[in-house]
N, C-alpha and C positions, 0 to 999 in steps of 0.2 A: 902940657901933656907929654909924659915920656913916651917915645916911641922906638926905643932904644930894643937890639935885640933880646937883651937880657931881660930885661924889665918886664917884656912880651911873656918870654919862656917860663918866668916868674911866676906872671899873673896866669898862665896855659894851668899848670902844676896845679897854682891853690885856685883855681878858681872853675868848675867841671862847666856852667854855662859857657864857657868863653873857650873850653876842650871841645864839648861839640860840634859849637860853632867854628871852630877851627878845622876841627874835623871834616865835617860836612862842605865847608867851603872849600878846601881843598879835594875833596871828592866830587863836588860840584863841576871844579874847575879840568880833573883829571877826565871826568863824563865827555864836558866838554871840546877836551883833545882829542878823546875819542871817537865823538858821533858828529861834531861839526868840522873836524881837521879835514878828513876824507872830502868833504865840499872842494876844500880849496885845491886838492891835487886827482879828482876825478877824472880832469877832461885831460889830464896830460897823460896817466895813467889807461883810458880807453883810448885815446889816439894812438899807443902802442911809444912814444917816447921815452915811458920812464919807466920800471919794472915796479910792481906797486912796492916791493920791497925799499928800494933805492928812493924813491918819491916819497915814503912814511919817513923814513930819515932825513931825509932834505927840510921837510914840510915839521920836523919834529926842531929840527934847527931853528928856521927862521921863526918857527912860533914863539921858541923862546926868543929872539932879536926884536920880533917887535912889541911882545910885550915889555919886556927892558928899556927897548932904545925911545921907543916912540913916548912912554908912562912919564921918562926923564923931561923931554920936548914939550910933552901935553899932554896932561890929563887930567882932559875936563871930562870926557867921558866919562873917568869913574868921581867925577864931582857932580856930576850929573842925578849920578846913581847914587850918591852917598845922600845927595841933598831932594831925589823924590819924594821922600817919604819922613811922617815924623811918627814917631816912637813914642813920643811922651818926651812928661821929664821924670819918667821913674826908667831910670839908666839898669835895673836890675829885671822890671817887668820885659822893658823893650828888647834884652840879650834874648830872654826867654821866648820871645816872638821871633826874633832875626833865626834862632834855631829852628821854629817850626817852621819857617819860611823857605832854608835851605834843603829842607827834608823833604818837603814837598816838589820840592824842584829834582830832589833825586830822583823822586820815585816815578814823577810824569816823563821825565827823560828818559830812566831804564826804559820804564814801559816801553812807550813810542820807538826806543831807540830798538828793542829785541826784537821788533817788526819789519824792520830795513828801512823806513821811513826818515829823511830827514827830520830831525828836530830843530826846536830854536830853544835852545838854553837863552839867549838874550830876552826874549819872549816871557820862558819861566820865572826868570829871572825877578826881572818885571811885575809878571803877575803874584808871582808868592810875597813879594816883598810888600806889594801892593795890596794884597789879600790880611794879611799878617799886620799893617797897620791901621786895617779897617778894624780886623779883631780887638786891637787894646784900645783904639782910640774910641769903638763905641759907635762908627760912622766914616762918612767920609772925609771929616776934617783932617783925618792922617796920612790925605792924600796933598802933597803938596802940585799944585795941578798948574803954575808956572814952570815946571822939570817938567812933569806926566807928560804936557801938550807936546815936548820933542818925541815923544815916543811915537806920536799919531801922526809927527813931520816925518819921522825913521821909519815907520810903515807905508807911508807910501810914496814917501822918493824913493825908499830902495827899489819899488815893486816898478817904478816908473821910469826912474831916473837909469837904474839899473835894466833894463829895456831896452831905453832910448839910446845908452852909449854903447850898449851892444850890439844894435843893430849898427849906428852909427859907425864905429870902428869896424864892424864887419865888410858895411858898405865900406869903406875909405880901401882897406883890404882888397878886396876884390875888383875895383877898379884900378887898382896900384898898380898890381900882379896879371891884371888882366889879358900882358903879351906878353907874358915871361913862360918859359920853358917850366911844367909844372915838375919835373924832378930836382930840377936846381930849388924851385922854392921850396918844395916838401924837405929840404935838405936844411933852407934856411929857418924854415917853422919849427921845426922838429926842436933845435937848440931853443928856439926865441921862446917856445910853449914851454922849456924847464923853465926859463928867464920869468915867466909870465904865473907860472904856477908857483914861484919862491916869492915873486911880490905879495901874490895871493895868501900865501902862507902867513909874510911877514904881517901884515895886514889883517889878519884874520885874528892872532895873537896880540898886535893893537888894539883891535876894537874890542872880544870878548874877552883876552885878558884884562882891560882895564875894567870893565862889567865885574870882575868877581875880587879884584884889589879893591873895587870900594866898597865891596859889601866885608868883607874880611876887617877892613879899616875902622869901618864905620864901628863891627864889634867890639875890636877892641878902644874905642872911644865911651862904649856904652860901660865896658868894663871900668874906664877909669874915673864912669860917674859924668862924661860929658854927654849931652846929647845927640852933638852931632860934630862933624869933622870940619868945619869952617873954618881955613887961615890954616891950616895944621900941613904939614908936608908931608908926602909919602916918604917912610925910608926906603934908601937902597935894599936892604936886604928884602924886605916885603917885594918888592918887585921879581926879585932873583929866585924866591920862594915859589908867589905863583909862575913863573915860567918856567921855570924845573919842572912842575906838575904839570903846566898845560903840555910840553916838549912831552915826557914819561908817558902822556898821556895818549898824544898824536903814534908816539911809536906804537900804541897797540895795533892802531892801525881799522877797516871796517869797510872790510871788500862789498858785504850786500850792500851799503851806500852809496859806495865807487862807482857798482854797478847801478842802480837807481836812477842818480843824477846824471852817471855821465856816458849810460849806455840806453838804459830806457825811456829817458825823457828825450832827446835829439840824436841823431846818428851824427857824429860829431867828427870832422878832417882836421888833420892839422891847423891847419891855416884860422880855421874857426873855434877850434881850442885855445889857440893863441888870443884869439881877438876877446872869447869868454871871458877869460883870468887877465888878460888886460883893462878890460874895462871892469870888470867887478873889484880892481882892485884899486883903482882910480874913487870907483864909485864908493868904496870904503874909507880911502884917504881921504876925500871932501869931508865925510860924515864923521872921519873921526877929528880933524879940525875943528871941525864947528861943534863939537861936543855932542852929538846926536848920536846917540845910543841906537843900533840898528842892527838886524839879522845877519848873520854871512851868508844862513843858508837862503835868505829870502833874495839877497843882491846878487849871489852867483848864478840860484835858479832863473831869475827875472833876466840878465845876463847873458845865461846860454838860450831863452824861450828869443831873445831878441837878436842873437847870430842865428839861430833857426828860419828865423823870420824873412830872415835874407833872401833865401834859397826859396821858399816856399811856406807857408801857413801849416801847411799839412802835413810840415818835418816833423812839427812837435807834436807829444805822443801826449794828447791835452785830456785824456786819463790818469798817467802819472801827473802831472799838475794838477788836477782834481784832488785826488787823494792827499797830494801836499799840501793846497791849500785849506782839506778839513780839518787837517792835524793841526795847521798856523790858525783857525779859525778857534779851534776849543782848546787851545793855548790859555787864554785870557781865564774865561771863564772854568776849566779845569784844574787849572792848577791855584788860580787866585781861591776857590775854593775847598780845593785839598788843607791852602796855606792855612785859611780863616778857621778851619777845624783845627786841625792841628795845632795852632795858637792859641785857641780856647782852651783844647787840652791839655796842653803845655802849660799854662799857668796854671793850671788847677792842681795838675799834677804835681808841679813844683816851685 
């Protein structure tokens, strides 16, 4: 399989299934800097540290570093995602579905996203792709359900795991600093929450940028007639491509977000900003390790509910957590069924 930039640009040109799909993926991916980047630089952003100006730049950097650096080191994540789902072996019907499946993920993200609501593009992700190969295959056997089952290890370590090392860290924190002079610390927090909001960043572009290089990959694999990406390496420049977009994408930036996560859901100190985006970012580097495809927005939110938890039960504002988690609730079934029309209609139509 060539996977050479030319050859790519070649087949983009003569070939419109593998334009849209391209298309869309990388709007996919730009959505994604948009509505899930803000997660990872909220709390440093409402702690009053970073100006959200200077923090969308910061966060627009490291998104493209760890998409790049981390894809090079490991990625299984987006082997993960290349290898959940099967297509067929008709490499021309499956493009045709991989597009309905991207389209569908635009439109449930806009949506959700023009409400102020975090979304979970990894979620969408998931479901359209997931939705779109029940379409052609006729059932569920287009589910390949030794991948799928990380998904349902990714939902609830992050909601757990992600919890547990925030409250964890927050405890260790507070007993640390327990006789320290709190202006000296507020002074030390202050730098350590940018330190902890660039890991976050970095990390966030790890985990969901490798989520949309395998779906990208996997196209153009479908284009050149194979079914699926096994044994095949990502190139450099695909990598460089989606982190241009997801970076492009974070710089838009998504104050009602900011505000959301990191002002309405816990009243948030320094000290506890820090300890959020430390351990959510921990909790992403395990999960992207072990190839376990998983939320930002679900590990940052789970995160901050467990530095909240420290201080008191009754920090967290478990309204806005209501509402987030209806929006992660009809994920699945939303979008997986947006995909499955849309995929129907897509090959009919073409």
């Amino acid at each position: 399989m060539d996977v050479s930039l030319a050859h790519f640009l070649q087949q983009v040109l003569s070939n419109p299934a593998l334009t849209v799909t391209t298309l869309l993926t990388l709007g996919v991916i730009f959505v994604n800097g948009w509505t899930d980047a803000p997660n990872a630089i909220a709390t440093c952003v409402t702690t009053r540290c970073m100006r959200v100006r200077s923090a969308v730049i910061m966060a627009a950097i490291f998104n493209f570093l760890g998409v790049f650096i981390m894809t090079q080191f490991n990625a299984s994540v987006a082997s993960t995602i290349s290898n959940m789902v099967d297509f067929g072996g008709d490499t021309n019907a499956a493009l045709i579905a991989l597009c309905a499946a991207l389209f569908s993920i635009v439109v449930y993200s806009v949506g959700a996203s023009l409400l102020g609501i975090p979304t979970s593009e990894s979620h969408s992700l998931i479901a359209g792709l997931s939705g779109a190969a029940i379409a052609i295959q006729g059932g569920i056997g287009g589910i390949n359900m030794g991948e799928w089952v990380k998904v349902l290890y990714g939902l609830v370590a992050s909601l757990l795991f992600g919890f547990a090392v925030g409250w964890l860290v927050c405890k260790a924190v507070t007993l640390i600093c327990a006789g320290m002079d709190r202006r000296r610390t507020n002074g030390f927090f202050t730098y350590a929450q940018i330190v902890g909001a660039a890991a976050m960043s970095f990390m966030h572009g790890a985990q969901d940028g490798q989520k949309f290089i395998g779906v990208l990959f996997l196209g153009m694999a479908f284009c050149n007639g194979q079914p699926s990406v096994t044994g095949v390496m990502i190139p450099v420049w695909l990598m460089i491509l989606c982190s241009t977009i997801m970076g492009v994408g974070t710089s838009v930036g998504g104050e009602r977000i900011i505000k959301s996560v990191g002002q309405d859901m816990v009243k948030l100190e320094k000290y506890q900003g820090f300890s959020a985006d430390l351990s959510s970012a921990l909790c992403l580097l395990v999960m992207t390790v072990l190839g376990i495809p998983v939320s930002t927005t679900h590990t940052k939110t789970s995160a901050i509910m467990g530095v909240g938890a420290v201080r008191r039960l009754s920090a967290i504002n478990f309204g806005v957590v209501r509402d987030m988690m209806l929006t992660w609730v009809f994920t699945f079934p939303g979008c997986g069924l947006i995909s499955f029309v849309m995929a129907k209609l897509f090959m009919v139509v073409f």
